[in-house]
N, C-alpha and C positions, 0 to 999 in steps of 0.2 A: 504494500500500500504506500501510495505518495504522503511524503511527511507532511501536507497541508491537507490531505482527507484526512476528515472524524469519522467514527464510527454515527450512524442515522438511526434513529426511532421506527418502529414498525410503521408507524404512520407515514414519516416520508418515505420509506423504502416502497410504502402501497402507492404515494401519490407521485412517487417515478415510474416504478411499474405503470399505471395509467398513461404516463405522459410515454415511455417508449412504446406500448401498443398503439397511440395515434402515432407517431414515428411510422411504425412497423403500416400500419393501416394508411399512409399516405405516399408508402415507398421511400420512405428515410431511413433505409436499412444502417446506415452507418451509425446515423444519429442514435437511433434504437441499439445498437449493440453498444454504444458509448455507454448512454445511459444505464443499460442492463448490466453490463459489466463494471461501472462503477458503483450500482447501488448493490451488487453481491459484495465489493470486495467492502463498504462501509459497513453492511448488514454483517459479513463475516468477521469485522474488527472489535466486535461489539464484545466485553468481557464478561459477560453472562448472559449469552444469547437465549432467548426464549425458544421455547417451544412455538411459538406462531410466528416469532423469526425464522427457524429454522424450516418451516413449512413456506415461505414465502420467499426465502433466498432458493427452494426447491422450484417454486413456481417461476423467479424469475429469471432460473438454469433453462427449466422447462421451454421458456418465451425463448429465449435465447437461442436454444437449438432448434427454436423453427422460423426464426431468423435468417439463420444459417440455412437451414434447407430451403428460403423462400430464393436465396442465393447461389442454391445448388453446391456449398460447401460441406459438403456430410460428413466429413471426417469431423470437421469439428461441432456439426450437428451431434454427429455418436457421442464427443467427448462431453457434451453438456447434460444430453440425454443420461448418460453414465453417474453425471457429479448429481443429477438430481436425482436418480435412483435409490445413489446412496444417503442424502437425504430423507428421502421419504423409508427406507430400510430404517433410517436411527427413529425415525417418529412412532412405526410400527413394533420395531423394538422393545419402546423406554415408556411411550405415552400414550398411544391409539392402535392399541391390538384387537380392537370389534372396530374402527371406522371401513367402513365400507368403501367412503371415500377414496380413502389412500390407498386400500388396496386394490379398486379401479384402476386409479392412477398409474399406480404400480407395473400392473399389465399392461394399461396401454404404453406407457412409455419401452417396455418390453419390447412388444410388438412392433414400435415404431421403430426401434432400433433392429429387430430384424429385415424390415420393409428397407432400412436405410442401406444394410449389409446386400442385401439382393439386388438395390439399383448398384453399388458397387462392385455386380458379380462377383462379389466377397460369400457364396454359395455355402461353403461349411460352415463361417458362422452365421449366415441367415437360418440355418436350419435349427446351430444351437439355439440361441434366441427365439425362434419360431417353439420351440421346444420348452424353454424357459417360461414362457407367454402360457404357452395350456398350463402349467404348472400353477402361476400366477390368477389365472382366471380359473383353477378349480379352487384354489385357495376362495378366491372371490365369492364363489358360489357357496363355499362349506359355509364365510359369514353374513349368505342372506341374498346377494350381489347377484345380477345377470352376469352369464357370460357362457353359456351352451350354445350360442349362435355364434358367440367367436371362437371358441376352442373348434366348429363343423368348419369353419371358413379357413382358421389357422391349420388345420391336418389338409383341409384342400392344397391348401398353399403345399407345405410339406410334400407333398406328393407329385406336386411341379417341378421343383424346385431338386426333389431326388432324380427325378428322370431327367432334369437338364445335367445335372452330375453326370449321369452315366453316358452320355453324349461324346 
């Protein structure tokens, strides 16, 4: 972190996140990852980070990485999708083990990240992750969640995705 950033209050880290989405929503992709990316490293500086910090530096890795894919940058789409995974893995850990929410979340960002490994014919790991994702959304389902129409659509994939392997 730059010696003239402070650490920010959840409130402003929400009223950046708002202002990079109109960013993001007006095609100011740069601006939008300026923002994004400054208001994680404020929100990460904070010396007793909250739990509703620590779910909104998730949310605004999440933005982040679909920044990047609106940019067609995926690697670094993967790397944010990744940081906020683990995020949302410390909340379901420590804090929110029945939120449904998060564990939506969870799989889709999963999922997304094998959708991401596929556009980069990166094929083994799309399948891991594709793999990872049913896992993820049975989880879902044990606390209450949809997710039987993703796991029928995710084995679809899977089954693509093995026969262009064998190619």
């Amino acid at each position: 972190m730059l010696k003239n950033e402070k650490s920010i209050t959840f409130a402003e880290g929400f009223e950046q996140y708002r202002l990079a989405i109109e960013y993001k929503g007006v095609g100011a992709y740069i601006e939008a990852i300026d923002v994004l990316s400054k208001t994680i490293m404020q929100l990460s500086s904070a010396s007793n980070t909250t739990w509703n910090e620590i779910h909104l530096i998730s949310v605004l890795q999440d933005r982040l990485a679909d920044v990047y894919m609106e940019i067609n940058e995926f690697e670094k789409a993967l790397y944010f999708l990744a940081k906020s995974l683990v995020h949302i893995d410390i909340l379901l850990e420590h804090e929110n083990q029945d939120s449904i929410i998060l564990y939506e979340n969870q799989a889709l960002k999963v999922r997304d990240m094998a959708f991401l490994y596929q556009t980069l014919h990166q094929y083994d790991n799309a399948i891991i992750y594709f793999k990872k994702a049913i896992v993820r959304y049975k989880l879902l389902i044990k606390f209450g969640g949809e997710g039987a129409d993703a796991i029928f659509f995710i084995k679809r994939e899977l089954k693509i995705l093995k026969s262009r392997r064998k190619r």
